[in-house]
mmCIF file as gemmi writes it, N, C-alpha and C atoms, coordinates in Angstrom:
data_model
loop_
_atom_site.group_PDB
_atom_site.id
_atom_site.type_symbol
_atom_site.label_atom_id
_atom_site.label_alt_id
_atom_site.label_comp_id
_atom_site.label_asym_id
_atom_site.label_entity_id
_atom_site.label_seq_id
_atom_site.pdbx_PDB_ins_code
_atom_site.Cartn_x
_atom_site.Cartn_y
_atom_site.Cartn_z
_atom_site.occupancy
_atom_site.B_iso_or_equiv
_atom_site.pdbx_formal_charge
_atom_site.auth_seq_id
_atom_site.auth_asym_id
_atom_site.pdbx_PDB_model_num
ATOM 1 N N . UNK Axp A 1 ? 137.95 114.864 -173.234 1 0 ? 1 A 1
ATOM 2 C CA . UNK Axp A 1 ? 138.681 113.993 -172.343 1 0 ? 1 A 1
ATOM 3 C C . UNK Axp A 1 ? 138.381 112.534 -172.703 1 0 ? 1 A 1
ATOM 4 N N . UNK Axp A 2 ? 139.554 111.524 -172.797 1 0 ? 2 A 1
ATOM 5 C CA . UNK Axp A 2 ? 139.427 110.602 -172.832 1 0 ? 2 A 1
ATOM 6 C C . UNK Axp A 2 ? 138.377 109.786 -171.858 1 0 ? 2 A 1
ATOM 7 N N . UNK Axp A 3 ? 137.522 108.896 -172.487 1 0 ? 3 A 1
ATOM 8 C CA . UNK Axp A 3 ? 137.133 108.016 -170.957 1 0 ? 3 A 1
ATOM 9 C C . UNK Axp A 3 ? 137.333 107.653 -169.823 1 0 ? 3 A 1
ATOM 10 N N . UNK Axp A 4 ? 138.794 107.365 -169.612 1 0 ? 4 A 1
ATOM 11 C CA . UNK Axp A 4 ? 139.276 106.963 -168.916 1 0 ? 4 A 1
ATOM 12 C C . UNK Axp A 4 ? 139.533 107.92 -167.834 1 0 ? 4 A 1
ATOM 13 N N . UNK Axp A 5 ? 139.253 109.453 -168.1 1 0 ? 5 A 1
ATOM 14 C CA . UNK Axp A 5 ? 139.498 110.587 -167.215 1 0 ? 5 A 1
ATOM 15 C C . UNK Axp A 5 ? 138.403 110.77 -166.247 1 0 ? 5 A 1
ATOM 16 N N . UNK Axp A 6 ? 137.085 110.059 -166.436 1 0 ? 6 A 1
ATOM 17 C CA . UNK Axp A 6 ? 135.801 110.864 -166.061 1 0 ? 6 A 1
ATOM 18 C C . UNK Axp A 6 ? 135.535 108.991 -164.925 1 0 ? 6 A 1
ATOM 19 N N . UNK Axp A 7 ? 135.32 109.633 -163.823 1 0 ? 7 A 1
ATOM 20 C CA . UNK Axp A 7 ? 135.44 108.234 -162.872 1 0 ? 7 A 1
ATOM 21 C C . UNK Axp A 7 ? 133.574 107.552 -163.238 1 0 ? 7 A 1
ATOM 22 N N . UNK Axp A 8 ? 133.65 106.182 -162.932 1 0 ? 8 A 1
ATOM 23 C CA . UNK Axp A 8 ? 132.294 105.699 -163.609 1 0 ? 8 A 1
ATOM 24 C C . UNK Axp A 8 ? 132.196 105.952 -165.08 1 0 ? 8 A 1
ATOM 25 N N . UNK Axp A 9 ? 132.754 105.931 -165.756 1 0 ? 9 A 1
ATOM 26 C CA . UNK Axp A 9 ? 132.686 106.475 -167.054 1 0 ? 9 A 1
ATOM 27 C C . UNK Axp A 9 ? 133.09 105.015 -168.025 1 0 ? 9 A 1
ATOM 28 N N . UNK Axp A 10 ? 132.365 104.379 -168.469 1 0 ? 10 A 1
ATOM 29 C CA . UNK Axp A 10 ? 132.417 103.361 -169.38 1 0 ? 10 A 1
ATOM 30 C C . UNK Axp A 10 ? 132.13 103.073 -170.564 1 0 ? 10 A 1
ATOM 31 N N . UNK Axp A 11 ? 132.319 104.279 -170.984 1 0 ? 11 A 1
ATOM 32 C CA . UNK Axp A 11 ? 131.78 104.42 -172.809 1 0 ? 11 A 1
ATOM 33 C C . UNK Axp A 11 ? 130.617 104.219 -173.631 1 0 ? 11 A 1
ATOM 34 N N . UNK Axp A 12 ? 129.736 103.801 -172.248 1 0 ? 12 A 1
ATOM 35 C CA . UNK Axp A 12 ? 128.17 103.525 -173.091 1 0 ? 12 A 1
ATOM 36 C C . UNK Axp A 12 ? 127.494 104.613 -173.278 1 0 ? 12 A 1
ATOM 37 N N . UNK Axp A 13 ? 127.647 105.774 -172.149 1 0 ? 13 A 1
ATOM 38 C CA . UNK Axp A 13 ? 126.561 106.956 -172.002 1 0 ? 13 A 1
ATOM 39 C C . UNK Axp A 13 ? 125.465 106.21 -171.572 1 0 ? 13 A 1
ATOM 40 N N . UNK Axp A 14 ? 124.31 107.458 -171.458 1 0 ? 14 A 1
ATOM 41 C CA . UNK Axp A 14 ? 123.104 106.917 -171.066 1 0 ? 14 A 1
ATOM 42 C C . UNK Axp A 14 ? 122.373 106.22 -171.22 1 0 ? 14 A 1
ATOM 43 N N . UNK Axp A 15 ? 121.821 105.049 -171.131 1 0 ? 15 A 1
ATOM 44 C CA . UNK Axp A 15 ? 120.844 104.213 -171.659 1 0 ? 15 A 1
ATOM 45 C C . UNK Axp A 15 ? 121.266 103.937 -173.523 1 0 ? 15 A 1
ATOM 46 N N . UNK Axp A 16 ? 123.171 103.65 -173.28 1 0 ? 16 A 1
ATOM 47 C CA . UNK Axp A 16 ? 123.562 103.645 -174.595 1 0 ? 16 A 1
ATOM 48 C C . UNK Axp A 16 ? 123.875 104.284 -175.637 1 0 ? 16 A 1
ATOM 49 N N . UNK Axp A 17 ? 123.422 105.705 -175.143 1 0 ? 17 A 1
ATOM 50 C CA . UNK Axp A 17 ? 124.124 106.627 -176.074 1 0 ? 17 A 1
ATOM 51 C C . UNK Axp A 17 ? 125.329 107.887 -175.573 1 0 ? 17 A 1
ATOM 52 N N . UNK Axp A 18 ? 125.774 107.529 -177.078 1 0 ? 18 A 1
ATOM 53 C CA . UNK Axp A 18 ? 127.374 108.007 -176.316 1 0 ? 18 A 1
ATOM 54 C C . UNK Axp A 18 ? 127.223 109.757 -176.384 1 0 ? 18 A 1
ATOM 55 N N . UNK Axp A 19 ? 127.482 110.35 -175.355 1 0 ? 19 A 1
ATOM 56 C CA . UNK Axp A 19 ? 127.732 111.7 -175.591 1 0 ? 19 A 1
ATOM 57 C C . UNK Axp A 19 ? 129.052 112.1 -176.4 1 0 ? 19 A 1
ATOM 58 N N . UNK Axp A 20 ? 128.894 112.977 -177.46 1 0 ? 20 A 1
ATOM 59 C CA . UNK Axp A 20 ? 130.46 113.184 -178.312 1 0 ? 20 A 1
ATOM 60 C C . UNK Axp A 20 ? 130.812 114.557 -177.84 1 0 ? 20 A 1
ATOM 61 N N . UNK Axp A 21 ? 130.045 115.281 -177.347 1 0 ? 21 A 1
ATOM 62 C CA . UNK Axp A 21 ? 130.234 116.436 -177.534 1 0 ? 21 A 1
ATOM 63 C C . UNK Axp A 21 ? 131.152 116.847 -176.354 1 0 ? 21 A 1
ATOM 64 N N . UNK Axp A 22 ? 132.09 117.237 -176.219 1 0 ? 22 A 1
ATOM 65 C CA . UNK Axp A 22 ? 132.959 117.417 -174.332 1 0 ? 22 A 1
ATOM 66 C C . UNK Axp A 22 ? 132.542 118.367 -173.853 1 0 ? 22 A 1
ATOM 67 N N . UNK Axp A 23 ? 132.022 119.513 -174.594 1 0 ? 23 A 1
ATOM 68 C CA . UNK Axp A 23 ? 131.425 120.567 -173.602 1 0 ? 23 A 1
ATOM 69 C C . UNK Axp A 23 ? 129.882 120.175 -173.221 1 0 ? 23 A 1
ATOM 70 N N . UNK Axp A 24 ? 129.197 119.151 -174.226 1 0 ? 24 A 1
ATOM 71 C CA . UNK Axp A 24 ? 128 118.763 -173.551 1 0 ? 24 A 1
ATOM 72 C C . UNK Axp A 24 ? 128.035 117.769 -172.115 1 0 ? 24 A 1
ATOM 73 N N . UNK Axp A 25 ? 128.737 117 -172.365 1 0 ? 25 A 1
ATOM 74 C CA . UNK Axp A 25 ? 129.236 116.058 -171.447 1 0 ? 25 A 1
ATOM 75 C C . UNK Axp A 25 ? 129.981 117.155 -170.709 1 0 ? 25 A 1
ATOM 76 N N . UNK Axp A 26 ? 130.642 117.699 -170.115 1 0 ? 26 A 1
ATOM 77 C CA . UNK Axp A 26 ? 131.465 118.488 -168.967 1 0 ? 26 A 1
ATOM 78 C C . UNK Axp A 26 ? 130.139 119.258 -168.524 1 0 ? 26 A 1
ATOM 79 N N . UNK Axp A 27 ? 128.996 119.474 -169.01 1 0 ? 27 A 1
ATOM 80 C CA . UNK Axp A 27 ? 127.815 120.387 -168.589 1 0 ? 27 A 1
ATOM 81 C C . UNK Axp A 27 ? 126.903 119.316 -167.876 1 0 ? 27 A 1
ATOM 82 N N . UNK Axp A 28 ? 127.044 118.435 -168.42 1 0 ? 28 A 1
ATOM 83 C CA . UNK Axp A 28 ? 126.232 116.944 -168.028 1 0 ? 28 A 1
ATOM 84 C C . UNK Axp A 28 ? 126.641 116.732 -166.535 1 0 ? 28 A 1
ATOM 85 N N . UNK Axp A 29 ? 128.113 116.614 -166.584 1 0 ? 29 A 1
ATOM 86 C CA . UNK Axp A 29 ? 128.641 116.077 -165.221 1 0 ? 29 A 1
ATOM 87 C C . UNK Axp A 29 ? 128.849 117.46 -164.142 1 0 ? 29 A 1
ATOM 88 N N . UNK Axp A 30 ? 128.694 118.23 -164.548 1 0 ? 30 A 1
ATOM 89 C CA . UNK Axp A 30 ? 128.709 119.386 -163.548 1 0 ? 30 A 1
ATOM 90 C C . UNK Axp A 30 ? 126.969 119.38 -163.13 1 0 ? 30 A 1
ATOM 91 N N . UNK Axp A 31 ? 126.191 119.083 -164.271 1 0 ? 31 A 1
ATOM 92 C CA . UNK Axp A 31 ? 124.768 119.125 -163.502 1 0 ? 31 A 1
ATOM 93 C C . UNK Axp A 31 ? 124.732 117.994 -162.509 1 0 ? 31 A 1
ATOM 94 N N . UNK Axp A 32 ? 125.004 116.892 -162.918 1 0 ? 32 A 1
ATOM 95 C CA . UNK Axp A 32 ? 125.358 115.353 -161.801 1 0 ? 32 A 1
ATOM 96 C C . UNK Axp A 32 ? 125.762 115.715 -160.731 1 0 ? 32 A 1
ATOM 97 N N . UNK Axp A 33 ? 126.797 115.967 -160.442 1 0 ? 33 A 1
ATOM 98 C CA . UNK Axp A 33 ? 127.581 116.831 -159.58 1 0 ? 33 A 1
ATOM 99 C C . UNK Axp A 33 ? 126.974 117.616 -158.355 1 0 ? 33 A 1
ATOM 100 N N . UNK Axp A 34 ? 126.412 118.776 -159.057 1 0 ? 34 A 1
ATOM 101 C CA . UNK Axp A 34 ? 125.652 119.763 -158.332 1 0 ? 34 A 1
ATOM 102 C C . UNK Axp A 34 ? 124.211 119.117 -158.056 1 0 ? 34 A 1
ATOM 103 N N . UNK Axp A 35 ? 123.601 117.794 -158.935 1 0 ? 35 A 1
ATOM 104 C CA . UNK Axp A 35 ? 122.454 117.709 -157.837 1 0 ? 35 A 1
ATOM 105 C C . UNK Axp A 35 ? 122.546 116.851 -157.021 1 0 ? 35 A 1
ATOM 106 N N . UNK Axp A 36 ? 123.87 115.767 -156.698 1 0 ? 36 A 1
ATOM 107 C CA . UNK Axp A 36 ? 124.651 115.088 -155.93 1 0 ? 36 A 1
ATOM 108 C C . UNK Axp A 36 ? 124.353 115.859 -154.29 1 0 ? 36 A 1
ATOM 109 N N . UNK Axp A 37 ? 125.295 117.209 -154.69 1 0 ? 37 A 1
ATOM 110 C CA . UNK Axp A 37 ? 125.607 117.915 -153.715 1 0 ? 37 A 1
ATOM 111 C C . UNK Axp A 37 ? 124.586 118.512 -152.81 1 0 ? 37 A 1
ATOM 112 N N . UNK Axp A 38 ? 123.405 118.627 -153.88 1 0 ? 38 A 1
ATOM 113 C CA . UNK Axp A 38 ? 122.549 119.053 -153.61 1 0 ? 38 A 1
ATOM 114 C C . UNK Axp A 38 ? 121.188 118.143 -152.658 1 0 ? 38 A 1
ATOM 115 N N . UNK Axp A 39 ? 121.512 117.195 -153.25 1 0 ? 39 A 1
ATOM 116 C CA . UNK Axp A 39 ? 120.815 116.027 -152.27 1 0 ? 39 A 1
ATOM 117 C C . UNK Axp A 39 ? 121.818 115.545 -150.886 1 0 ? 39 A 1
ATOM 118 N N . UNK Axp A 40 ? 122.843 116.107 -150.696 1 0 ? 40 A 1
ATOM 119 C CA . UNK Axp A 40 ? 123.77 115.898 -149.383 1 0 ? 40 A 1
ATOM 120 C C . UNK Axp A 40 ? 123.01 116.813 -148.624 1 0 ? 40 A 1
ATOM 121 N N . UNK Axp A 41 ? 123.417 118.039 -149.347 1 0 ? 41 A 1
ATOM 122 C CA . UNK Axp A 41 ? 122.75 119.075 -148.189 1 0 ? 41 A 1
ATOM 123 C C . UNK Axp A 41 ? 121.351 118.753 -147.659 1 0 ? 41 A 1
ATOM 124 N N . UNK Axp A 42 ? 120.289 117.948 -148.178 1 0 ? 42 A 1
ATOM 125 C CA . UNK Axp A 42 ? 118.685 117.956 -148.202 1 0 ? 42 A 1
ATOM 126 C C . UNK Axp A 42 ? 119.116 117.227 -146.771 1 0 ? 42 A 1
ATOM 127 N N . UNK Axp A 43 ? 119.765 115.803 -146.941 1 0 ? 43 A 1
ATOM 128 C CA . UNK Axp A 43 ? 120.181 114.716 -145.787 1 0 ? 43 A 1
ATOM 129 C C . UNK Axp A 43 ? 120.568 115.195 -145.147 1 0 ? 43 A 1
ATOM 130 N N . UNK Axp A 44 ? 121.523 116.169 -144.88 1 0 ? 44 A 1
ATOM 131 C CA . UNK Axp A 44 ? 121.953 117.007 -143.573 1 0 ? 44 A 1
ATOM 132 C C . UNK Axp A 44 ? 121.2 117.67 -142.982 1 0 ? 44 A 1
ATOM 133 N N . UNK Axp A 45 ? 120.43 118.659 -143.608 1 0 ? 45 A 1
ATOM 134 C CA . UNK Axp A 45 ? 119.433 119.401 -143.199 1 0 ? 45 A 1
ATOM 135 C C . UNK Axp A 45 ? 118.683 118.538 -142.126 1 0 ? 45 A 1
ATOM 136 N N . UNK Axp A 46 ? 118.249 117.336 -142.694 1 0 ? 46 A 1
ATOM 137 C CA . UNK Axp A 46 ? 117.336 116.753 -142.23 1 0 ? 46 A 1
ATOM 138 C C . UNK Axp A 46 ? 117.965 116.192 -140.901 1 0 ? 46 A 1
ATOM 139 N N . UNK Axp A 47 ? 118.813 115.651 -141.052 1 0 ? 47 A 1
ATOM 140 C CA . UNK Axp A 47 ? 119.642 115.177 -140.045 1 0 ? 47 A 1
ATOM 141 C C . UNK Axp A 47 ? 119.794 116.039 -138.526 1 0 ? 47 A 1
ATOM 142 N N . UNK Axp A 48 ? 120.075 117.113 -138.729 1 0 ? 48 A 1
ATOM 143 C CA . UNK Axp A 48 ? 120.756 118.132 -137.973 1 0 ? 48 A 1
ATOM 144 C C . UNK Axp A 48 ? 118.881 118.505 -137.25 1 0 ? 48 A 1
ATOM 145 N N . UNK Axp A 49 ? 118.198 118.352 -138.066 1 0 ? 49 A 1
ATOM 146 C CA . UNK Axp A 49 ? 116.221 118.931 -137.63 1 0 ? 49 A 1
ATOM 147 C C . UNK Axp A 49 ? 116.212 117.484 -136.739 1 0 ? 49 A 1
ATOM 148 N N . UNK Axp A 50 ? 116.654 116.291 -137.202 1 0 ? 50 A 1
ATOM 149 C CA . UNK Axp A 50 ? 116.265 115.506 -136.633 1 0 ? 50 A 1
ATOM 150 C C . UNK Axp A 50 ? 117.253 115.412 -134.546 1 0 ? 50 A 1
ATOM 151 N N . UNK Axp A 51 ? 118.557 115.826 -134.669 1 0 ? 51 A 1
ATOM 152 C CA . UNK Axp A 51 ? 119.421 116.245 -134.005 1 0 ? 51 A 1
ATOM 153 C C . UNK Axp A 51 ? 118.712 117.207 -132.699 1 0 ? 51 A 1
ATOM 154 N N . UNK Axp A 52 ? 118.192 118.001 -133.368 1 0 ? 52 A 1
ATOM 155 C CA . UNK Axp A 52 ? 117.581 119.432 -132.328 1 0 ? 52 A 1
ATOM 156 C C . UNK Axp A 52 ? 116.275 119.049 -131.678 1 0 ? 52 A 1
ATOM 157 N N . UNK Axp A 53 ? 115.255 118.473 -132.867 1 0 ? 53 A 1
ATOM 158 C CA . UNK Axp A 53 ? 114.201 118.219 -132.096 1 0 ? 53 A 1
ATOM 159 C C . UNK Axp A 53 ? 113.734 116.755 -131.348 1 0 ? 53 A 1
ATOM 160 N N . UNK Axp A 54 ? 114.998 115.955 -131.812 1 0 ? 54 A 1
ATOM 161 C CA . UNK Axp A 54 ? 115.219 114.596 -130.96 1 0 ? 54 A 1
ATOM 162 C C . UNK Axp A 54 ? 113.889 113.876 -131.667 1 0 ? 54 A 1
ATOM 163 N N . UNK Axp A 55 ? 113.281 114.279 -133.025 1 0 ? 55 A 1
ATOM 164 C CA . UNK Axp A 55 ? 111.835 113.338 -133.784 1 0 ? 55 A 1
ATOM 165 C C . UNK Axp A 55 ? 112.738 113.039 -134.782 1 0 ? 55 A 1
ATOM 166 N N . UNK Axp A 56 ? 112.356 111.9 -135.874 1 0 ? 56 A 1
ATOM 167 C CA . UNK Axp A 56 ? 112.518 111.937 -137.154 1 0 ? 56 A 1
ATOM 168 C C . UNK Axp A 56 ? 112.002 112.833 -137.649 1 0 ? 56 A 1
ATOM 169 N N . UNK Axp A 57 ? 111.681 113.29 -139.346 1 0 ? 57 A 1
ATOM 170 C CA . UNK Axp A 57 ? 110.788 113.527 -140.061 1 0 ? 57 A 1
ATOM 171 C C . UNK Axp A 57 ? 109.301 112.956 -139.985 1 0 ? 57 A 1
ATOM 172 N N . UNK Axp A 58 ? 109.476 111.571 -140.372 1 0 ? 58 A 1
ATOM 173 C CA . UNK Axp A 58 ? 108.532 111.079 -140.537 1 0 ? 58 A 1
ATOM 174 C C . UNK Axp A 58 ? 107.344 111.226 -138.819 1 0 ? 58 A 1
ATOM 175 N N . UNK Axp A 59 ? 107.99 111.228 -137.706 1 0 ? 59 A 1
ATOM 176 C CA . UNK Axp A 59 ? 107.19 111.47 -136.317 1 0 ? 59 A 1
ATOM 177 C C . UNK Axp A 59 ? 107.052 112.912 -136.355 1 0 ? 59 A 1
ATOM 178 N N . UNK Axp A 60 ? 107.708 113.916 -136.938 1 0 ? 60 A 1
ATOM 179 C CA . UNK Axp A 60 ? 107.558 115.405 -136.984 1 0 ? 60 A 1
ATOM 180 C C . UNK Axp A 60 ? 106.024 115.531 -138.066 1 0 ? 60 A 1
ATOM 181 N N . UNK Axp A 61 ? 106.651 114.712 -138.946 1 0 ? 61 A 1
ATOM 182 C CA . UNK Axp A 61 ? 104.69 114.951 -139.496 1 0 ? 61 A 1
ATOM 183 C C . UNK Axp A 61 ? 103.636 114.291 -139.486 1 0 ? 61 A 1
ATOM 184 N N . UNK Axp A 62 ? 103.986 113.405 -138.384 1 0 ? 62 A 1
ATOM 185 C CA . UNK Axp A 62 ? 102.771 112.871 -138.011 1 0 ? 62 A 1
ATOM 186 C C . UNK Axp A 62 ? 102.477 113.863 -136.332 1 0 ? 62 A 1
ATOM 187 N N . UNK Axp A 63 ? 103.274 113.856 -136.114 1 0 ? 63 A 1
ATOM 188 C CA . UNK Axp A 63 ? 102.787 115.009 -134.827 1 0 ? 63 A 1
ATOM 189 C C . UNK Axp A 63 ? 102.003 116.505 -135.635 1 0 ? 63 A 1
ATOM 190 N N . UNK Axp A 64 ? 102.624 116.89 -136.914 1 0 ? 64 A 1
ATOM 191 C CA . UNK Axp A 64 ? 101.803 118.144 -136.95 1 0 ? 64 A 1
ATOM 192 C C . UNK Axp A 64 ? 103.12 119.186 -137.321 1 0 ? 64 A 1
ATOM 193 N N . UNK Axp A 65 ? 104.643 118.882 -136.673 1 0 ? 65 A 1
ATOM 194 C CA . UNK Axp A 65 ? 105.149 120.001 -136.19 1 0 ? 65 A 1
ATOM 195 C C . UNK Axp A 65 ? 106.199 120.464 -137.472 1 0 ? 65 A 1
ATOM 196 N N . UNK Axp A 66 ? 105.509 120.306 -138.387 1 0 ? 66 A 1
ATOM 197 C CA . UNK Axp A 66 ? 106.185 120.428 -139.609 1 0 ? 66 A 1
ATOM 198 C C . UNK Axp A 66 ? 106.575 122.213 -140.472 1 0 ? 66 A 1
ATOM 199 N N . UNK Axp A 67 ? 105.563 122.817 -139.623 1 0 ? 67 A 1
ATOM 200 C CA . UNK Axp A 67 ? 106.023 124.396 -139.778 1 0 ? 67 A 1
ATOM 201 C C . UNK Axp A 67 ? 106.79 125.013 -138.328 1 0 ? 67 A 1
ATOM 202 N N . UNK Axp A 68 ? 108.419 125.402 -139.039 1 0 ? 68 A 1
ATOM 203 C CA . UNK Axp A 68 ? 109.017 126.128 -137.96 1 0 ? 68 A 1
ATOM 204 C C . UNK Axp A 68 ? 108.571 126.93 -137.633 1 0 ? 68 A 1
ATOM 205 N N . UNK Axp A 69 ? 107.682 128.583 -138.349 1 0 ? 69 A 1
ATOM 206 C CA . UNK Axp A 69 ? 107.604 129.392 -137.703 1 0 ? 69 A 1
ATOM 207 C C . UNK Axp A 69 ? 105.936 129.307 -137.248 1 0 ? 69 A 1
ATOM 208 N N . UNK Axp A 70 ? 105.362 128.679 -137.24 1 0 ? 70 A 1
ATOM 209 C CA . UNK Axp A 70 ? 103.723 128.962 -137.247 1 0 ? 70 A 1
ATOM 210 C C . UNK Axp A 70 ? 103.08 127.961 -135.676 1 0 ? 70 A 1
ATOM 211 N N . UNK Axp A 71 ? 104.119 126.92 -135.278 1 0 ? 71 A 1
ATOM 212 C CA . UNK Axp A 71 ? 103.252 126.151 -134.886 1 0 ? 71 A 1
ATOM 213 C C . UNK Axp A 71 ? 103.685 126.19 -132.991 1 0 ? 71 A 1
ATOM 214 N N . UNK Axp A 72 ? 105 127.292 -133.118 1 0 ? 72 A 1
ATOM 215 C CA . UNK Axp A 72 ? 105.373 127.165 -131.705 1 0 ? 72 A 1
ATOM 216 C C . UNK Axp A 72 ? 106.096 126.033 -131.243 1 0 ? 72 A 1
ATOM 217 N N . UNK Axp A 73 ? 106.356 124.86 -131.995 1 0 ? 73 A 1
ATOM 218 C CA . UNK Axp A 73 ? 107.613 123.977 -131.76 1 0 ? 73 A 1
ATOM 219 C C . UNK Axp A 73 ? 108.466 123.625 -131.579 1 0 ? 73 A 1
ATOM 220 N N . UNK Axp A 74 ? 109.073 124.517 -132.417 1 0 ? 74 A 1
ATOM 221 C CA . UNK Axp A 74 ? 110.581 124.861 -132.989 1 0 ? 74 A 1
ATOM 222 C C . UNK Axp A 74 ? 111.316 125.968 -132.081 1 0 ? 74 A 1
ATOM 223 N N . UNK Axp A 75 ? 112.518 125.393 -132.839 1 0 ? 75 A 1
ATOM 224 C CA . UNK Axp A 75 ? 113.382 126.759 -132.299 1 0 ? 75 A 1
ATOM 225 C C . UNK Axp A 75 ? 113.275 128.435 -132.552 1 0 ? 75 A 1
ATOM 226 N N . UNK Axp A 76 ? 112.48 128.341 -133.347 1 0 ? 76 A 1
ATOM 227 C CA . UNK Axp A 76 ? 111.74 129.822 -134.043 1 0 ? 76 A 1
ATOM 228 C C . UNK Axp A 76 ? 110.612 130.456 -133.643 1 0 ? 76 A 1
């Protein structure tokens, strides 16, 4: 695919080097991609813990209450 197909895509590659290969690059951006997605879900997660037990993270481990099933806290 041309450059111009792949969004953010400005012909330098990484730290200047150009990927030639399209199936390396299409493997590249599907890994990008998926750990994108994958760091959404982490923020939601967190979000939704923060939602139920009305703490942040950061006050959930300073209280202690950082294991759902062990500590009697939680919804578990």
């Amino acid at each position: 695919m041309p450059a111009s197909q792949y969004d953010g895509d400005y012909g330098v590659g990484w730290f200047g080097k150009n990927i030639k290969d399209p199936e390396e690059k299409a493997r590249k951006l599907n890994a990008e991609l998926n750990n994108g997605r994958a760091a959404m879900m982490g923020i939601m997660g967190n979000m939704v813990v923060e939602c139920i037990t009305g703490q942040t993270m950061a006050e959930q481990y300073a209280a202690g209450h950082i294991s759902p099933f062990g500590d009697g806290e939680g919804v578990f």
